[in-house]
C-alpha positions in Angstrom: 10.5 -55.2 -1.1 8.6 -58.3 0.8 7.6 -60.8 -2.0 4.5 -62.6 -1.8 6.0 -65.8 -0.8 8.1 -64.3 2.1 5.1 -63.0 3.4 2.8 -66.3 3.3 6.1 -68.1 5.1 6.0 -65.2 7.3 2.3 -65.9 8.2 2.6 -69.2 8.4 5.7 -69.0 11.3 3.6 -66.8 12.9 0.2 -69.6 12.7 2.7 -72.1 13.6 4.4 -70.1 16.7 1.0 -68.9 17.9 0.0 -72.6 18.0 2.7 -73.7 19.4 2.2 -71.1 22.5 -1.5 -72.2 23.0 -0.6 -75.7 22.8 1.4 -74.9 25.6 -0.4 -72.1 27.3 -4.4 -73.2 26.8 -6.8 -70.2 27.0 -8.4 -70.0 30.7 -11.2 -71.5 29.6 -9.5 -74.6 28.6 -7.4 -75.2 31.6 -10.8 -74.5 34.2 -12.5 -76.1 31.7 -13.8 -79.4 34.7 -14.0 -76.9 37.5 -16.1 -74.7 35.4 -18.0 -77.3 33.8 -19.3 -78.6 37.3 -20.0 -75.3 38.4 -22.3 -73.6 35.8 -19.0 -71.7 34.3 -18.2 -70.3 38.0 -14.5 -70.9 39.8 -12.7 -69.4 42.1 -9.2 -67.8 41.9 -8.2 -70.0 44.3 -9.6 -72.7 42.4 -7.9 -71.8 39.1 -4.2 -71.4 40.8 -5.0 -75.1 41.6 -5.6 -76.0 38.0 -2.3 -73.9 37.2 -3.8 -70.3 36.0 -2.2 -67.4 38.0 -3.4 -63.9 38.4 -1.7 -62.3 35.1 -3.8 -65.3 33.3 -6.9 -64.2 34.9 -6.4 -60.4 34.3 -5.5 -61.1 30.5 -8.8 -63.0 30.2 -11.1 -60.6 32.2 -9.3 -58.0 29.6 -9.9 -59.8 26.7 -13.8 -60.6 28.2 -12.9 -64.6 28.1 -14.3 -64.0 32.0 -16.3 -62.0 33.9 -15.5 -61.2 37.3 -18.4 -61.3 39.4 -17.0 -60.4 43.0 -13.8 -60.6 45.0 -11.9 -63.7 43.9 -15.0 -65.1 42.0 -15.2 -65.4 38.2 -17.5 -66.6 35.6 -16.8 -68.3 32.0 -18.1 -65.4 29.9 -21.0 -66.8 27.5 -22.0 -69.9 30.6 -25.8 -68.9 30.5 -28.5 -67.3 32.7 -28.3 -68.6 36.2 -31.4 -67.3 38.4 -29.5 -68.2 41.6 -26.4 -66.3 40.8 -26.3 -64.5 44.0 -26.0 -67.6 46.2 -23.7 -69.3 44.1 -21.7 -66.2 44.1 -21.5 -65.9 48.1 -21.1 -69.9 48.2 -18.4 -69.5 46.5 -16.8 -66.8 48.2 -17.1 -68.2 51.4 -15.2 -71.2 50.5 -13.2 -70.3 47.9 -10.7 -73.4 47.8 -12.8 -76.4 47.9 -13.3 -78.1 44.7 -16.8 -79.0 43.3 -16.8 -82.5 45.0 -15.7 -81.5 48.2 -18.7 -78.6 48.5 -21.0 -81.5 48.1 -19.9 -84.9 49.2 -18.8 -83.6 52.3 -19.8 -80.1 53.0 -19.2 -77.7 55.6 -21.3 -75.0 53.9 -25.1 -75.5 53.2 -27.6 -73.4 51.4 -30.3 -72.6 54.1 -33.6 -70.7 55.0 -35.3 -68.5 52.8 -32.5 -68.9 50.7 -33.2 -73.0 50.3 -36.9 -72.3 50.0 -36.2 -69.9 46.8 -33.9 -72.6 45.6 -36.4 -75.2 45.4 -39.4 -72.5 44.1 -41.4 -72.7 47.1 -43.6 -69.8 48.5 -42.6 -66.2 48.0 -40.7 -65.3 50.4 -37.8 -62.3 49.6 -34.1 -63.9 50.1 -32.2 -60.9 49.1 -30.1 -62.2 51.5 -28.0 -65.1 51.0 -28.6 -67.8 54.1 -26.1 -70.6 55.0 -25.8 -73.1 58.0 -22.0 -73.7 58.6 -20.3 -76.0 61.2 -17.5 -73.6 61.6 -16.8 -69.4 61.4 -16.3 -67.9 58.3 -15.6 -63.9 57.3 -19.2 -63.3 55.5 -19.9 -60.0 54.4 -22.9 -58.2 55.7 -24.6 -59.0 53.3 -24.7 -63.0 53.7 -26.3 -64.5 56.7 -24.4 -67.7 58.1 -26.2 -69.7 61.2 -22.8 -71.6 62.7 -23.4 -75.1 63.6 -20.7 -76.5 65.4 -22.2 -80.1 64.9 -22.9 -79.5 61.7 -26.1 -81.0 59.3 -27.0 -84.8 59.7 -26.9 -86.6 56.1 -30.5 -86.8 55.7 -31.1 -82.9 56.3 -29.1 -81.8 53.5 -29.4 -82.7 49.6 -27.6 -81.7 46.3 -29.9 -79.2 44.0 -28.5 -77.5 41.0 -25.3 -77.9 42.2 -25.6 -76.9 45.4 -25.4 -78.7 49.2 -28.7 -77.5 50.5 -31.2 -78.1 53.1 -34.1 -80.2 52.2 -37.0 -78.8 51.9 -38.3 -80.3 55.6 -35.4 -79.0 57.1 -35.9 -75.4 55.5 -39.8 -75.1 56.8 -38.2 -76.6 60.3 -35.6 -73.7 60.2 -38.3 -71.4 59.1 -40.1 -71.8 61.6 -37.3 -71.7 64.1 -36.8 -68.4 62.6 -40.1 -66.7 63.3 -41.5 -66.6 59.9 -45.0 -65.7 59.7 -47.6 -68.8 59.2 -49.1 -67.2 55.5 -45.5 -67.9 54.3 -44.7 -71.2 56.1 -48.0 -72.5 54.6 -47.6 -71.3 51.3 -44.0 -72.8 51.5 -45.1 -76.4 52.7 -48.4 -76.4 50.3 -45.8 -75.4 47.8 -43.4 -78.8 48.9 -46.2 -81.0 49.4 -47.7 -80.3 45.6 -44.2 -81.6 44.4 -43.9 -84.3 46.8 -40.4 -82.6 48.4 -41.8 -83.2 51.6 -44.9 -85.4 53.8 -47.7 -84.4 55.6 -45.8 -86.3 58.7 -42.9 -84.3 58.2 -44.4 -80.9 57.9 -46.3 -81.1 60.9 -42.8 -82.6 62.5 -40.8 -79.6 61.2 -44.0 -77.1 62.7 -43.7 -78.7 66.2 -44.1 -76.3 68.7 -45.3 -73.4 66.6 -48.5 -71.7 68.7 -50.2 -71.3 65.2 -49.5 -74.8 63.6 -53.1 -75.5 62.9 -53.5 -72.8 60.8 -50.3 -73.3 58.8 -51.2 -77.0 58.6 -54.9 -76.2 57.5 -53.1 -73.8 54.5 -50.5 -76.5 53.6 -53.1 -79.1 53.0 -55.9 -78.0 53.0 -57.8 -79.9 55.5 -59.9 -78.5 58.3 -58.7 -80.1 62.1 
């Protein structure tokens, strides 16, 4: 028969082994704990084999629901938090899978664009089911992401950093908006939207509208000003 005090030893070896094996094997979490941290809780497999976690790690912690897989090779630190631009960040991701957080957005490649940038910032209403990027090189998207290649790229002042993203200011968006064919009600509303918050100047709306048949009208809605 086990005595009491072979049985508390026993539990304690057993405390003390299990410590010793997360000491040296850290959950997930732990070990992505920077790359997560600077993403909202999101990394990429490739990004964790980089920080030493291989696929059996990942599998044991989507198993023991540490981590939520969210789409082919993209994961999510279970408990991170509502994040209303999820989809993007899913598909930004995706598309890039082995750059770390600082090189998505000190020297991107990869820019949130479009409708996309305009729901980013809050501005108008248009519908961007649809992922946008601008990229200055080919990537494998899926059919449902939209990528505009670039060859030359974005100059520095057309892009910012929002929420964690490398996006397209909000003058370059209503410039590639209207590029794009979107319909005046929306442009204004977007550019009223930008000019209430100060994202963007009168100057650089009507700039970003050049050569739009209708650009009266969308600069009468914007700011309200007649001529």
């Amino acid at each position: 028969m086990i005595s009491a005090a072979n049985l508390s030893d026993a539990n304690r070896f057993a405390a003390t082994l299990s410590a010793m094996v997360e000491a040296k094997y850290p959950p997930v979490g732990a070990r992505l704990s920077d790359v997560a941290e600077s993403q909202q809780g999101y990394f990429t497999r490739a990004q964790a084999v980089r920080e030493g976690v291989d696929d059996m790690d990942l599998q044991r912690a989507v198993k023991s629901g540490a981590v939520e897989r969210l789409d082919h090779g993209v994961y999510r630190i279970t408990g991170a938090g509502y994040d209303p631009h999820q989809r993007f960040r899913v598909a930004w991701l995706r598309l890039t899978p082995g750059l770390s957080p600082r090189e998505r957005t000190v020297k991107p490649h990869l820019w949130v664009s479009h409708r996309s940038a305009a729901s980013l910032f809050d501005l108008g209403v248009t519908i961007a089911d649809v992922p946008e990027f601008i990229s200055d090189r080919r990537l494998q998207p899926r059919a449902e992401v939209k990528i505009r290649v670039r060859s030359g790229g974005l100059e520095r002042g057309e892009w910012t950093v929002y929420d964690g993203f490398a996006v397209t200011t909000p003058a370059r968006a209503i410039a590639d908006l209207a590029e794009d064919h979107l319909d005046g009600g929306h442009l204004g509303r977007i550019a009223s939207d930008a000019l209430a918050r100060s994202l963007v100047t009168e100057s650089e709306v009507e700039a970003a509208l050049e050569g739009r048949a209708d650009i009266d009208a969308i600069l009468e809605q914007a700011t309200g000003k007649v001529g």
